[in-house]
VOMARKOL-374935 format. One record per residue (C-alpha): x, y, z; residue in three letters. Coordinates in steps of 0.2 Angstrom, whole numbers, plus 5000, padded with zeros to 4 digits. Layout:
XYZala ...
//
This chain:
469850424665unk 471450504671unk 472450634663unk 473650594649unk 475350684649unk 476250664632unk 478250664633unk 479050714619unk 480050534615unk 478750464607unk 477450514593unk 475650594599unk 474850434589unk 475750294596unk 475550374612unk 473850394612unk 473650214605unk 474650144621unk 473650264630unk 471950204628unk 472450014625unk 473150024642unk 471450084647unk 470449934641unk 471649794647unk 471349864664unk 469549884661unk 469850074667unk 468850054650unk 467449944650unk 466749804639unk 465149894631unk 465850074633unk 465550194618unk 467250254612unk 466750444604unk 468150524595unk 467950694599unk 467750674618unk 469250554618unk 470350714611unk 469850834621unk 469650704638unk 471750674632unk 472050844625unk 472550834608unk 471850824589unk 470450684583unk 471650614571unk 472950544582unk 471050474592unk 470750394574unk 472150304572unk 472450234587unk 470550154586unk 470850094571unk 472450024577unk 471449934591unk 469949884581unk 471249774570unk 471849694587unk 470049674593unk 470149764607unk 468749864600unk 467249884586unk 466649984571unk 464949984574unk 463550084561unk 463050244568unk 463750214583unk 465450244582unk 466950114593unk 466550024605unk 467449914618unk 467249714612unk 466349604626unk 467349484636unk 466649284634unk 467449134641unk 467249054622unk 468449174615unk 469949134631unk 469548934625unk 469648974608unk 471449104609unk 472148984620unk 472248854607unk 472748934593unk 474248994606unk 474648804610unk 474648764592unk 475748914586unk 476948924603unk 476848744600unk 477548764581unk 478748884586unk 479648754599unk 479848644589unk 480748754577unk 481848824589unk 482248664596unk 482748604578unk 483548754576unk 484848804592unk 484248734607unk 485748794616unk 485448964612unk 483448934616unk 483848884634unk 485249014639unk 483949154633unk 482449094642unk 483549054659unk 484149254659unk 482549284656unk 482149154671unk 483249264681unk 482849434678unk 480949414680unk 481549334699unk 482549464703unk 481149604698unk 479849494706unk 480849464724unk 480949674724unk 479049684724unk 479049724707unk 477649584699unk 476649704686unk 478749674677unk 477849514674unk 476749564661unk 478549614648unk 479549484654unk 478249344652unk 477949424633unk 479749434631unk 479949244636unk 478949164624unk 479449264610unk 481049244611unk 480649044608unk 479749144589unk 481549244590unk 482549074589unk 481448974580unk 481849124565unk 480049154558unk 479349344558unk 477649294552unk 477649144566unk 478049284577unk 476949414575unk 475549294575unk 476049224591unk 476249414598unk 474449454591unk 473649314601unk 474649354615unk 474149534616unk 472249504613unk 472349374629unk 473049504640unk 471649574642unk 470749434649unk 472349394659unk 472449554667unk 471349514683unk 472549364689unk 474249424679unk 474649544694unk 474549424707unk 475949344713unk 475449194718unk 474849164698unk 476549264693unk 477549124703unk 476448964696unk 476849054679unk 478749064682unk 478748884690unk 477848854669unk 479348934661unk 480648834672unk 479848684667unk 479948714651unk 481948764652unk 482148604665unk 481548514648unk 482448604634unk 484048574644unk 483848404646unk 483548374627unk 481748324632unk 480948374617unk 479248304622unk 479348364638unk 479648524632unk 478148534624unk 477248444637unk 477748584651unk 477148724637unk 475548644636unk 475448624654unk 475948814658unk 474748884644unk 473348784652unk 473648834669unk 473749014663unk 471848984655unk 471248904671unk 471749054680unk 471049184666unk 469249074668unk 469349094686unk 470049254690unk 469049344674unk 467349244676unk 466849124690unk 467849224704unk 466949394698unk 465149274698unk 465349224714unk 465549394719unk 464149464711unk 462949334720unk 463549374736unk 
//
């Protein structure tokens, strides 16, 4: 694990929190892997309690586990549990387009295509891990318009427990370009007053986004351990 430096613009806990949650979605930290309090604080250098929080934090994201007498560790991977977050995404991204449809579809599309832009731009520089934000920040601003905060956070929870699983193909860029040709689609629709084939090119782009989380994250690293 490498060495953590702590800048002073942010608190000791929720650095530690990003910290170590970065660690796990890049499997720096391993499914399985014993989490111990005390050698996480003096591994990163500070006090246990900051350690505490922040794996408490993550034990609510389901990142990691309270187990009896053994302390946190890292949650398995299992392709049941991509099927099963991949469709309560469709069904809550899928609520939230339609709000934000009914809602201000003008203002819908003009913030996905900046968003369409800027993420081109960052990826045309060589910049594709920018991905990860701006894909985040693409489908919640649909929540944003929509104008539900539960709906939101809901759809950011799920969001943020696939990552994990997405990480493996989510740097690619010939995954990060099938992604953004998914969002375009989406905008095409919007623009078009396609309602249906709004969500029709969401359900497309978050199955494609779970076809290559399946074979990035479990059949390509099978094959590779049989060879």
């Amino acid at each position: 694990m490498k060495s953590l430096h702590i800048k002073p613009t942010k608190t000791i806990r929720q650095k530690v929190y990003e910290y170590l949650r970065e660690e796990i979605l890049n499997c720096e930290i391993k499914a399985g892997e014993r989490l111990v309090e005390n050698v996480l604080a003096e591994r990163i250098g500070v006090s246990r309690t900051p350690v505490r929080e922040a794996l408490h934090t993550l034990e609510r994201e389901g990142l990691v586990e309270a187990l009896p007498r053994i302390g946190y560790v890292v949650c398995p991977i299992s392709e049941e549990e991509v099927s099963e977050l991949c469709e309560i995404r469709l069904a809550l991204e899928g609520v939230a387009l339609r709000w934000a449809l009914q809602k201000d579809p003008d203002k819908l599309a003009a913030g996905l295509r900046e968003n369409i832009d800027l993420c081109e731009r960052r990826i045309e520089s060589g910049d594709v891990k920018a991905f990860v934000t701006l894909d985040a920040q693409f489908h919640e601003w649909i929540s944003r318009v929509a104008g539900s905060k539960r709906l939101m956070e809901m759809a950011q929870s799920i969001r943020r427990s696939m990552l994990r699983y997405r990480i493996q193909s989510i740097y690619r860029e010939e995954t990060v370009k099938r992604a953004i040709t998914g969002h375009k689609m989406i905008i095409a629709a919007i623009e078009k007053e396609d309602k249906r084939g709004a969500h029709r090119a969401l359900r497309v782009h978050i199955l494609q986004s779970k076809k290559e989380i399946l074979y990035f994250g479990f059949k390509k690293r099978d094959r590779e351990g049989r060879k």
